[in-house]
ChimeraX commands (.cxc) that place a marker at each C-alpha (Angstrom):
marker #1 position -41.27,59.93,-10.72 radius 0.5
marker #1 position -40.97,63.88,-10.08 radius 0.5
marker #1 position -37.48,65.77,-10.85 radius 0.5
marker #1 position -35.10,65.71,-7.56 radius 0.5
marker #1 position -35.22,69.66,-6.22 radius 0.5
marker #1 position -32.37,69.49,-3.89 radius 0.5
marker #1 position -30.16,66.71,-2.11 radius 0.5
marker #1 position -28.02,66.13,0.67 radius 0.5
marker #1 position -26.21,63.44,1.39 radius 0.5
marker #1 position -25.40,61.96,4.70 radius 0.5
marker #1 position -22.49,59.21,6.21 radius 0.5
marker #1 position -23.76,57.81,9.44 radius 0.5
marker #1 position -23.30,61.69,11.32 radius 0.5
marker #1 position -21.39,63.29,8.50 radius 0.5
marker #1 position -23.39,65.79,6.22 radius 0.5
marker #1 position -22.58,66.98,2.94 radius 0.5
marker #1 position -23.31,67.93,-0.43 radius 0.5
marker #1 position -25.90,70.10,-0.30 radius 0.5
marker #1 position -27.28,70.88,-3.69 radius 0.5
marker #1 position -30.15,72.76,-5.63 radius 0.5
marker #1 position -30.98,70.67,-8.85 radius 0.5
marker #1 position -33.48,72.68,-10.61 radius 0.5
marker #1 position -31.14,75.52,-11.33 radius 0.5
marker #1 position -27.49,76.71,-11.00 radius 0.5
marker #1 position -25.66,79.67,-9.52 radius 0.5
marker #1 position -24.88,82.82,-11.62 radius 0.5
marker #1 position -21.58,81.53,-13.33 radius 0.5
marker #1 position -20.20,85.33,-14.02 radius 0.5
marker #1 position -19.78,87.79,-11.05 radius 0.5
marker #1 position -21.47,90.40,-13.19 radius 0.5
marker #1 position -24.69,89.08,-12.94 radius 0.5
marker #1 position -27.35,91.21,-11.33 radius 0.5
marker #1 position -26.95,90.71,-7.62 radius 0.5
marker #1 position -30.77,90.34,-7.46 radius 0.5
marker #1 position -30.68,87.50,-9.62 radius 0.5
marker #1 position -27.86,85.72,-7.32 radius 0.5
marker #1 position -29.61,86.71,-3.78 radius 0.5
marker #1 position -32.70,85.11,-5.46 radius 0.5
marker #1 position -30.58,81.92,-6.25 radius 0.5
marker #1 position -29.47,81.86,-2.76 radius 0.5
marker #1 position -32.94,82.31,-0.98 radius 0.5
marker #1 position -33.70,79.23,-3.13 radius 0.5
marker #1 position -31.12,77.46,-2.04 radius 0.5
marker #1 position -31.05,77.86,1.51 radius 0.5
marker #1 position -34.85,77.33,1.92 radius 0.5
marker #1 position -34.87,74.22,-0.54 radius 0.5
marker #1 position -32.03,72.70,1.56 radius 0.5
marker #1 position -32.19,73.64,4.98 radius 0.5
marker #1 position -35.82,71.74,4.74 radius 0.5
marker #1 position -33.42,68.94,3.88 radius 0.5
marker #1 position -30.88,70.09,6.58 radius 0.5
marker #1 position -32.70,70.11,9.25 radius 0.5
marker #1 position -34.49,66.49,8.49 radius 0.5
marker #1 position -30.92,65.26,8.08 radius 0.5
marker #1 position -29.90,66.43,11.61 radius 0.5
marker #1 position -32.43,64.93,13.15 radius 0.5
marker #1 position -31.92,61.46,11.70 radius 0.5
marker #1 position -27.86,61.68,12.26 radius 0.5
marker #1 position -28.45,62.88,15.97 radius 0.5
marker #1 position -30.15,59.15,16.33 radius 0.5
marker #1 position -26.87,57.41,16.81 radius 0.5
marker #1 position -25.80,59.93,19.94 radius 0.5
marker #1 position -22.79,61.54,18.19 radius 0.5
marker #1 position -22.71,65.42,17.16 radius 0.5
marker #1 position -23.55,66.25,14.30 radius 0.5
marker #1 position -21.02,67.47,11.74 radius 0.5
marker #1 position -21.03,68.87,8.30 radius 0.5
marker #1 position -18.06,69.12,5.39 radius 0.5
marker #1 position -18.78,72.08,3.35 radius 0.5
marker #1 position -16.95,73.37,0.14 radius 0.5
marker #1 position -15.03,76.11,0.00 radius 0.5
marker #1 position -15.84,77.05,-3.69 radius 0.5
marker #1 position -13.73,80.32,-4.67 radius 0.5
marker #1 position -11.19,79.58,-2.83 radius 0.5
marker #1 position -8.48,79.24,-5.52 radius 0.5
marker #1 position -10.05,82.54,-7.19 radius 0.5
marker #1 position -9.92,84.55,-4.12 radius 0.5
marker #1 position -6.68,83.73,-3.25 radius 0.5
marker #1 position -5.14,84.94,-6.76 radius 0.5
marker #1 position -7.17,87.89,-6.47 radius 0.5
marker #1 position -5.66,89.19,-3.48 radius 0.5
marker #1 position -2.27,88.25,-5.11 radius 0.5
marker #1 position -2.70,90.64,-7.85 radius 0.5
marker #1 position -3.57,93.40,-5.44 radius 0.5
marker #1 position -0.44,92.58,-3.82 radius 0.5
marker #1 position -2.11,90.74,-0.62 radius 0.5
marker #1 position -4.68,93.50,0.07 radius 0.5
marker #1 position -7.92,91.59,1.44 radius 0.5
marker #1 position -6.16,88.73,2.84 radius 0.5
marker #1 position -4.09,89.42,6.48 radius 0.5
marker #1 position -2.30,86.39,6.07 radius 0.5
marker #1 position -1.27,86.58,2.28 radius 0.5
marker #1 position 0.00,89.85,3.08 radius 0.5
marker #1 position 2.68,88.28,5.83 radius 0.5
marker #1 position 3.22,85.64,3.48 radius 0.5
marker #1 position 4.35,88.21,0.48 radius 0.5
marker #1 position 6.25,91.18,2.76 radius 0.5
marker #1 position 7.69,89.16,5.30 radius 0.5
marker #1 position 9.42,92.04,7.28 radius 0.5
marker #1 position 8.93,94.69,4.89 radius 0.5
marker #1 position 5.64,95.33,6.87 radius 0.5
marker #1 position 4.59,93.97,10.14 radius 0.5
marker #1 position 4.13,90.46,9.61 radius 0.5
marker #1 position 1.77,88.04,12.29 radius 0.5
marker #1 position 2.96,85.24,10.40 radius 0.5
marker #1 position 6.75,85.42,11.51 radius 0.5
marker #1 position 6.92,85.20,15.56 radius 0.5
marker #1 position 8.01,82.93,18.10 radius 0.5
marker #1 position 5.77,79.37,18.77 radius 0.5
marker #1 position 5.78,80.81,22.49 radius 0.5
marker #1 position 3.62,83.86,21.53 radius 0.5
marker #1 position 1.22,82.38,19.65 radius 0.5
marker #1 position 0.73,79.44,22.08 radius 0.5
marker #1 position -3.33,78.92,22.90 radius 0.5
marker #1 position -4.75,79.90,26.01 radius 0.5
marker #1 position -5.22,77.53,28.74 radius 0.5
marker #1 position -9.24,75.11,27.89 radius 0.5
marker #1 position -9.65,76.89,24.07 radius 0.5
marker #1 position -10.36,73.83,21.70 radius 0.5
marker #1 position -7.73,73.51,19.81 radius 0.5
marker #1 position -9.43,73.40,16.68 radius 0.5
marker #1 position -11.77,76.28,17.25 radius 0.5
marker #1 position -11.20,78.89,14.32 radius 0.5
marker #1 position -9.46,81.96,15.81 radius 0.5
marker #1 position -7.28,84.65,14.03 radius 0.5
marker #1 position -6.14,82.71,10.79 radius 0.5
marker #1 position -3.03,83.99,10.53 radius 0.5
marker #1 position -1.91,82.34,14.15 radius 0.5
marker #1 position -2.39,79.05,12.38 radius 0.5
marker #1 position 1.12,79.86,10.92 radius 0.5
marker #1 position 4.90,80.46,12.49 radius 0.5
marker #1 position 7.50,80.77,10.11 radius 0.5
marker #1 position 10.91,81.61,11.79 radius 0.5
marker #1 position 13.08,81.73,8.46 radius 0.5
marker #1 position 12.96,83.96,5.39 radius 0.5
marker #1 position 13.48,80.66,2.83 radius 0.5
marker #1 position 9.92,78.89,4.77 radius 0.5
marker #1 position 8.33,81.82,3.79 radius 0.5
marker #1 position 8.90,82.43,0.55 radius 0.5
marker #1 position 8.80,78.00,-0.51 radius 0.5
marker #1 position 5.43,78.57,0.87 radius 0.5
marker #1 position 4.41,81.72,-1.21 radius 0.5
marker #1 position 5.28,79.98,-3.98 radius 0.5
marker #1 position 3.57,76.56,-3.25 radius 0.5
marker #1 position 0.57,78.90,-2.44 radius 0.5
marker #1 position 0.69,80.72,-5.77 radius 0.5
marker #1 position 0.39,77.78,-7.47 radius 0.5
marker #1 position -2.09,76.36,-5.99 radius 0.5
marker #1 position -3.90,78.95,-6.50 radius 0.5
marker #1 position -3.49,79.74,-10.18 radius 0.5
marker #1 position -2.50,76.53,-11.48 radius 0.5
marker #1 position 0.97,77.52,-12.47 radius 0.5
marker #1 position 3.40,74.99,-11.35 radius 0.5
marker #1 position 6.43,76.47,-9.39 radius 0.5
marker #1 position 9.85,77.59,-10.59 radius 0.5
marker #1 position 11.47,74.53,-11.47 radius 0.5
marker #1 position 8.53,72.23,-11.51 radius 0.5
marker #1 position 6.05,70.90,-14.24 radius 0.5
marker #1 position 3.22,70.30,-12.47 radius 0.5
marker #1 position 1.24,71.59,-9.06 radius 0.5
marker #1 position 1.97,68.17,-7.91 radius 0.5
marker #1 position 1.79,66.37,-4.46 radius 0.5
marker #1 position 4.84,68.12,-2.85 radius 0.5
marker #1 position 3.34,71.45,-3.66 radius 0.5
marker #1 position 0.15,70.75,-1.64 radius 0.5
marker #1 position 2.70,69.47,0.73 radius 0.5
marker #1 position 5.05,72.39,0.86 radius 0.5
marker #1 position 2.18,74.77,0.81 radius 0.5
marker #1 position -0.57,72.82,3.35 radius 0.5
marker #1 position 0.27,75.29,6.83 radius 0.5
marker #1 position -0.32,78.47,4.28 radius 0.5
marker #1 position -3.66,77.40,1.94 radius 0.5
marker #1 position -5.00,75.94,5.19 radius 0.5
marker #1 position -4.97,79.17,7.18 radius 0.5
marker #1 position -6.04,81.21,4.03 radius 0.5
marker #1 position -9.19,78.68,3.87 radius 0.5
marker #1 position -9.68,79.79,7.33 radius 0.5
marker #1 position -9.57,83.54,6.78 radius 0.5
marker #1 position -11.88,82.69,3.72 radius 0.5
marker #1 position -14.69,80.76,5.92 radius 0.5
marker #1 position -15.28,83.80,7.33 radius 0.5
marker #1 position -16.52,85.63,4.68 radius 0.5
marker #1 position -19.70,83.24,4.25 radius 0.5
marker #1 position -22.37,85.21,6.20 radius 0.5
marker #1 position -26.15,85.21,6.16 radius 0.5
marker #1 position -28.11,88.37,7.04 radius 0.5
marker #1 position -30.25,86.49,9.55 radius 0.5
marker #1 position -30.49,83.22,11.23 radius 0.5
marker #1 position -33.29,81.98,9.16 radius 0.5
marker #1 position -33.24,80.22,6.23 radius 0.5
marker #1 position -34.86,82.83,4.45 radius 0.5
marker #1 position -31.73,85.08,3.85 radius 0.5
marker #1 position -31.27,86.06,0.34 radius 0.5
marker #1 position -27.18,87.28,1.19 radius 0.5
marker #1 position -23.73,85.17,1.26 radius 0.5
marker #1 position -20.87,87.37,1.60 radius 0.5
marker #1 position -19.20,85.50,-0.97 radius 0.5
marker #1 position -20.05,83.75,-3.80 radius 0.5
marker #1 position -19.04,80.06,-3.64 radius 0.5
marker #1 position -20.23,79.99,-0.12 radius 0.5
marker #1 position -23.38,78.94,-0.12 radius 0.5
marker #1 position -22.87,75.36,1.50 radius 0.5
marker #1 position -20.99,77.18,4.14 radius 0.5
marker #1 position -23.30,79.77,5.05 radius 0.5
marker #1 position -26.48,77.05,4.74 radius 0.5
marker #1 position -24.89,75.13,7.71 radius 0.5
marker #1 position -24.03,78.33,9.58 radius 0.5
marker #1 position -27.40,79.28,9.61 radius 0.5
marker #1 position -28.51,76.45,11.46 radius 0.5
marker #1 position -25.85,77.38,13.92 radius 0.5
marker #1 position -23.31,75.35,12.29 radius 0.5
marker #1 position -19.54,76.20,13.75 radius 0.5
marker #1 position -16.56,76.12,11.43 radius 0.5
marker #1 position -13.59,73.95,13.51 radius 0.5
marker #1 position -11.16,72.87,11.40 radius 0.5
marker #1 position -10.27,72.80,7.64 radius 0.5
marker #1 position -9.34,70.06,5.92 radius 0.5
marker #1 position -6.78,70.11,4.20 radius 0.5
marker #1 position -7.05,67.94,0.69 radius 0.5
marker #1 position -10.49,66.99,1.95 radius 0.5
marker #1 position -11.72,66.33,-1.39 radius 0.5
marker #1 position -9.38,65.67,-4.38 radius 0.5
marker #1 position -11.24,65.53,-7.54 radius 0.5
marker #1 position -9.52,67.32,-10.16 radius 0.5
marker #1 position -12.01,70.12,-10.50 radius 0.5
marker #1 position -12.36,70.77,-7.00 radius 0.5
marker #1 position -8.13,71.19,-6.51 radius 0.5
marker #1 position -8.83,74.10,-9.28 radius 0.5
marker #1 position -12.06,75.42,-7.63 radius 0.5
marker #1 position -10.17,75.23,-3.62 radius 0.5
marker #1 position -7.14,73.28,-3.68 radius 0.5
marker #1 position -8.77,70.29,-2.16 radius 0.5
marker #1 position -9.52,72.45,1.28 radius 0.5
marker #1 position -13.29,72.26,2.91 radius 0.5
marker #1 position -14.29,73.24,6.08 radius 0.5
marker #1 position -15.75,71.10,8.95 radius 0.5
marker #1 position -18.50,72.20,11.33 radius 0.5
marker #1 position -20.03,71.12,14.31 radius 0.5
marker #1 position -23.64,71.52,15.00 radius 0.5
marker #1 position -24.56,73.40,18.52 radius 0.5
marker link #1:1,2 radius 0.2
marker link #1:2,3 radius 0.2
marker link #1:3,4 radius 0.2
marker link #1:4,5 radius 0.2
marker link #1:5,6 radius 0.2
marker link #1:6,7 radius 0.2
marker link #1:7,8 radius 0.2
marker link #1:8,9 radius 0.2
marker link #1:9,10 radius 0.2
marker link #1:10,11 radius 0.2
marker link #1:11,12 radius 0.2
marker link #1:12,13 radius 0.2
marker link #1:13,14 radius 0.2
marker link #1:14,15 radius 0.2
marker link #1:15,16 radius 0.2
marker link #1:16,17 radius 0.2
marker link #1:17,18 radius 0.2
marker link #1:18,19 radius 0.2
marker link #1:19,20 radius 0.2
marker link #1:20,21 radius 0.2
marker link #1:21,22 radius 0.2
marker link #1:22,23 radius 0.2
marker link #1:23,24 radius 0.2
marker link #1:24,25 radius 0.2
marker link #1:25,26 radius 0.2
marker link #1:26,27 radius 0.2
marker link #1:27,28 radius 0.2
marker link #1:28,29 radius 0.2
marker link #1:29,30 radius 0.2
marker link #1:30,31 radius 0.2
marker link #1:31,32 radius 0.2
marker link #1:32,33 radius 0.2
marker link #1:33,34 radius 0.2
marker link #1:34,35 radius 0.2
marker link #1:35,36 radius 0.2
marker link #1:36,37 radius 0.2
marker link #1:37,38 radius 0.2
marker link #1:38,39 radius 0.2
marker link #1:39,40 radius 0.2
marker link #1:40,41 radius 0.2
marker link #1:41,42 radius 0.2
marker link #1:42,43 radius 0.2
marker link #1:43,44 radius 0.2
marker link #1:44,45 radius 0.2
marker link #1:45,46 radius 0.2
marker link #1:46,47 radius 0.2
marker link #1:47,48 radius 0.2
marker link #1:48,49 radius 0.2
marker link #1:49,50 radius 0.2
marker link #1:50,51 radius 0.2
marker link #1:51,52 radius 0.2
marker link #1:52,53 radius 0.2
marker link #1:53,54 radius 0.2
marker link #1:54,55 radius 0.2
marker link #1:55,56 radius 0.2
marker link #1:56,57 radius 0.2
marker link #1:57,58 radius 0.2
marker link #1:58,59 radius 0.2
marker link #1:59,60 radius 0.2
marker link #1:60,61 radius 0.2
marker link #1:61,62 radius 0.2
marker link #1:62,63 radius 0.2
marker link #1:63,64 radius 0.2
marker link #1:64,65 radius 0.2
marker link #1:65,66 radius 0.2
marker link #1:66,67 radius 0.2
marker link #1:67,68 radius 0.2
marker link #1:68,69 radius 0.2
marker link #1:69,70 radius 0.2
marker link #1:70,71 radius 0.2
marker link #1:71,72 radius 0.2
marker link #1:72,73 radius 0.2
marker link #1:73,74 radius 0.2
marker link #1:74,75 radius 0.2
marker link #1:75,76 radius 0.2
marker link #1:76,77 radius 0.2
marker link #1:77,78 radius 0.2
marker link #1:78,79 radius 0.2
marker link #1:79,80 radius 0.2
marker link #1:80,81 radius 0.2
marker link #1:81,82 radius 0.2
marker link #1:82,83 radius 0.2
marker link #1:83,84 radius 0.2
marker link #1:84,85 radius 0.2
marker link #1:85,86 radius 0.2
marker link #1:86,87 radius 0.2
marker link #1:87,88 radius 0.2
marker link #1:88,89 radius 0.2
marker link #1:89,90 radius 0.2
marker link #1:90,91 radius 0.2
marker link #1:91,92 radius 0.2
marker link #1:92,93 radius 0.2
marker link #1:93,94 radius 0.2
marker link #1:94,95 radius 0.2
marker link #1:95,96 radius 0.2
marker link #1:96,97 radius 0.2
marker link #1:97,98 radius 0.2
marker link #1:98,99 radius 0.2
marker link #1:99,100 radius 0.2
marker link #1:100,101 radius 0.2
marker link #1:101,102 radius 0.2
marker link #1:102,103 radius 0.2
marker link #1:103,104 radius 0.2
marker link #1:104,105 radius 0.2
marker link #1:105,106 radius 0.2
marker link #1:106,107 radius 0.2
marker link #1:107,108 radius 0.2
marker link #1:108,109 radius 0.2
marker link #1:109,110 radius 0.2
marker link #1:110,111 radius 0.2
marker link #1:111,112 radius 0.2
marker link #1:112,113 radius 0.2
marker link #1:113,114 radius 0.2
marker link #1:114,115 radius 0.2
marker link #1:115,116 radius 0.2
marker link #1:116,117 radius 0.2
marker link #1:117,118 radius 0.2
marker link #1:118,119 radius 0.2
marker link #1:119,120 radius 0.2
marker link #1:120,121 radius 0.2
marker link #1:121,122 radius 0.2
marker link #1:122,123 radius 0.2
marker link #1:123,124 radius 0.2
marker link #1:124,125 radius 0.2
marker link #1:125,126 radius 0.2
marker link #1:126,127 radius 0.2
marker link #1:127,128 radius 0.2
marker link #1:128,129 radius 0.2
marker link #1:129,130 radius 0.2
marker link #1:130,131 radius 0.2
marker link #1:131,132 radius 0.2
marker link #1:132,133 radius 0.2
marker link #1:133,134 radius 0.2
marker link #1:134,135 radius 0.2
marker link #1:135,136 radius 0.2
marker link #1:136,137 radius 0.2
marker link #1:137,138 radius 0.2
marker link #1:138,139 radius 0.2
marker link #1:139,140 radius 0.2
marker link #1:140,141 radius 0.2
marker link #1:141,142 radius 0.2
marker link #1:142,143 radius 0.2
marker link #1:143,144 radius 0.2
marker link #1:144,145 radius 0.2
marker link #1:145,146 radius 0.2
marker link #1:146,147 radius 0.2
marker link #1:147,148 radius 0.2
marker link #1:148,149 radius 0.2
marker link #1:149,150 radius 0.2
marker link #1:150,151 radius 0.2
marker link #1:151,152 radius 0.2
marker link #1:152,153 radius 0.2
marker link #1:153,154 radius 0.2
marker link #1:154,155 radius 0.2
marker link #1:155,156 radius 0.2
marker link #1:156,157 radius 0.2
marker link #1:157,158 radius 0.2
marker link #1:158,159 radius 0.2
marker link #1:159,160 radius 0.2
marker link #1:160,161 radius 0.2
marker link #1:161,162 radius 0.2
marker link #1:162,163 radius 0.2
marker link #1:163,164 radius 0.2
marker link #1:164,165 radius 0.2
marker link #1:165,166 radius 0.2
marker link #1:166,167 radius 0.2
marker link #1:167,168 radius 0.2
marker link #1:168,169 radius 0.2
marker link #1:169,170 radius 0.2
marker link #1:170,171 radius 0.2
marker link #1:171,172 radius 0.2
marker link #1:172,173 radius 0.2
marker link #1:173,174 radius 0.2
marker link #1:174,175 radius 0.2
marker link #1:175,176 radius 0.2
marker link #1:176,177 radius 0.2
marker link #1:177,178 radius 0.2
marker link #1:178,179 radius 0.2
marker link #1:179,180 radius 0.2
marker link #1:180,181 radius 0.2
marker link #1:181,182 radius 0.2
marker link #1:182,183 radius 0.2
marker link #1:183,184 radius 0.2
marker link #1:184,185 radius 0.2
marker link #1:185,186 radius 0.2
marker link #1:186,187 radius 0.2
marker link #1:187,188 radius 0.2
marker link #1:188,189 radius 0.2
marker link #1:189,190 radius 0.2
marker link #1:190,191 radius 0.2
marker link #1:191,192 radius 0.2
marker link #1:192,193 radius 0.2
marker link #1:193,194 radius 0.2
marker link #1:194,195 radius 0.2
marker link #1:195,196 radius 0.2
marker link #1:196,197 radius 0.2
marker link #1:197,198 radius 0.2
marker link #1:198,199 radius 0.2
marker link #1:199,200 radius 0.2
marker link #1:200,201 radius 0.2
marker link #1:201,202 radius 0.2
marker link #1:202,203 radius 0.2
marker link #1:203,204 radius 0.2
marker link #1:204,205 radius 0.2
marker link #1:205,206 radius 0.2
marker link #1:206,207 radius 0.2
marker link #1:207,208 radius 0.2
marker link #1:208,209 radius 0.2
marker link #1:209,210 radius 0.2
marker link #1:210,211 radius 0.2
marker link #1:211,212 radius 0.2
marker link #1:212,213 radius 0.2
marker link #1:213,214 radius 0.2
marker link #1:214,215 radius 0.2
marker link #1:215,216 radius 0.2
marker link #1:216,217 radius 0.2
marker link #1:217,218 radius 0.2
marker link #1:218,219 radius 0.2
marker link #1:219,220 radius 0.2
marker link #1:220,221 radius 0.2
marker link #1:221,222 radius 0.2
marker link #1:222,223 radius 0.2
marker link #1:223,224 radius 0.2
marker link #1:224,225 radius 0.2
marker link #1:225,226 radius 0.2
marker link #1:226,227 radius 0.2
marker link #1:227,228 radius 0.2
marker link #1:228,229 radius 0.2
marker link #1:229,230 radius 0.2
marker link #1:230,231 radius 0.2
marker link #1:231,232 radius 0.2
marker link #1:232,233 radius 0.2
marker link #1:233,234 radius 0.2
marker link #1:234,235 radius 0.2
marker link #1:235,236 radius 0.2
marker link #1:236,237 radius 0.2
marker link #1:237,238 radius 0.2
marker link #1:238,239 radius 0.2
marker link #1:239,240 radius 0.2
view
């Protein structure tokens, strides 16, 4: 029996878990880019010959076709931008200046209301996915955010426990948003050797077979590891 190269798994029209077996990302950001875009080529050509057998077969039961991708980084990303004091992230910097600088977090329900026939869970401007009208919403969720985010419970608690996931759900979700948008491929083929953020692969494999990011989930997948690596959050797509 040969080694397994690659694997995705499938639940009736559900996709997910796209892997490369015979070797692993670059574990240290310092690693020659060449060696990662390499990686990647790899991996999207290994499993988008997967992908797009998978599609087929879940089309056969006449709903769309839909893939759950993780949103590796995440936690890392956000804690970046926290140390550079929310530059990077538009809506980490409303969370953490509130009205110090113009904030698109903090404005009436009425003007962020959707235009009339969008889909409401179509991916727009991240930071619309929040409306905090108090000074004490905002800053409970900055704090449930930062700890998400680095692991350090809250002030007060001993443990990034269920009611911090809670408190800080409206805030991680739309920063897992803003996030999804930095997985990009430089073409539409599964040849591309570029993700515009490392930790994105799965992301930017379904993208490139025209895969549409509609919704995060929030606490989509709760294994231990995977709260540290994206606080639970992955990202749903449809296939056009």
């Amino acid at each position: 029996e040969g080694n397994v190269i690659a694997s995705l798994n499938a639940n009736r029209n559900i996709l997910f878990g796209a892997r490369l077996h015979v070797e692993s990302p670059p574990t240290s950001t310092t690693d020659d880019d060449g060696e990662y875009h390499e990686y990647v080529a790899r991996y999207l050509s290994a499993c988008g010959y997967l992908l797009d057998l998978a599609r087929e077969d879940a089309a056969r039961n006449g709903q769309q076709v839909q893939a759950l991708a993780t949103l590796n980084g995440l936690c890392s990303w956000v804690a970046e931008c926290l140390d550079k004091d929310g530059e990077g992230s538009e809506v980490l910097t409303g969370l953490m200046h509130g009205g110090q600088r113009p904030n698109p977090l903090m404005v009436s329900k009425k003007e962020k209301k959707a235009p009339k026939g969008k889909r409401s869970q179509k991916i727009g401007n991240p930071s619309a996915a929040l409306v905090l009208d108090k000074e004490a919403d905002r800053m409970s969720m900055l704090e449930a955010v930062r700890a998400i985010a680095t692991g350090e419970p809250r002030p007060g608690h001993s443990v990034v426990g269920a009611g911090t996931y809670r408190d800080g759900k409206k805030g991680w979700l739309a920063l897992a948003r803003e996030y999804s948008r930095l997985a990009a491929t430089d073409s539409v083929s599964l040849d591309a050797s570029y993700v515009g953020r490392r930790g994105l692969e799965e992301l930017a494999l379904y993208m490139s077979r025209d895969g549409e990011v509609t919704k995060i989930e929030h606490l989509g997948h709760t294994d231990p590891g995977y709260l540290r690596e994206a606080g639970g959050a992955m990202a749903r797509l449809f296939f056009c």
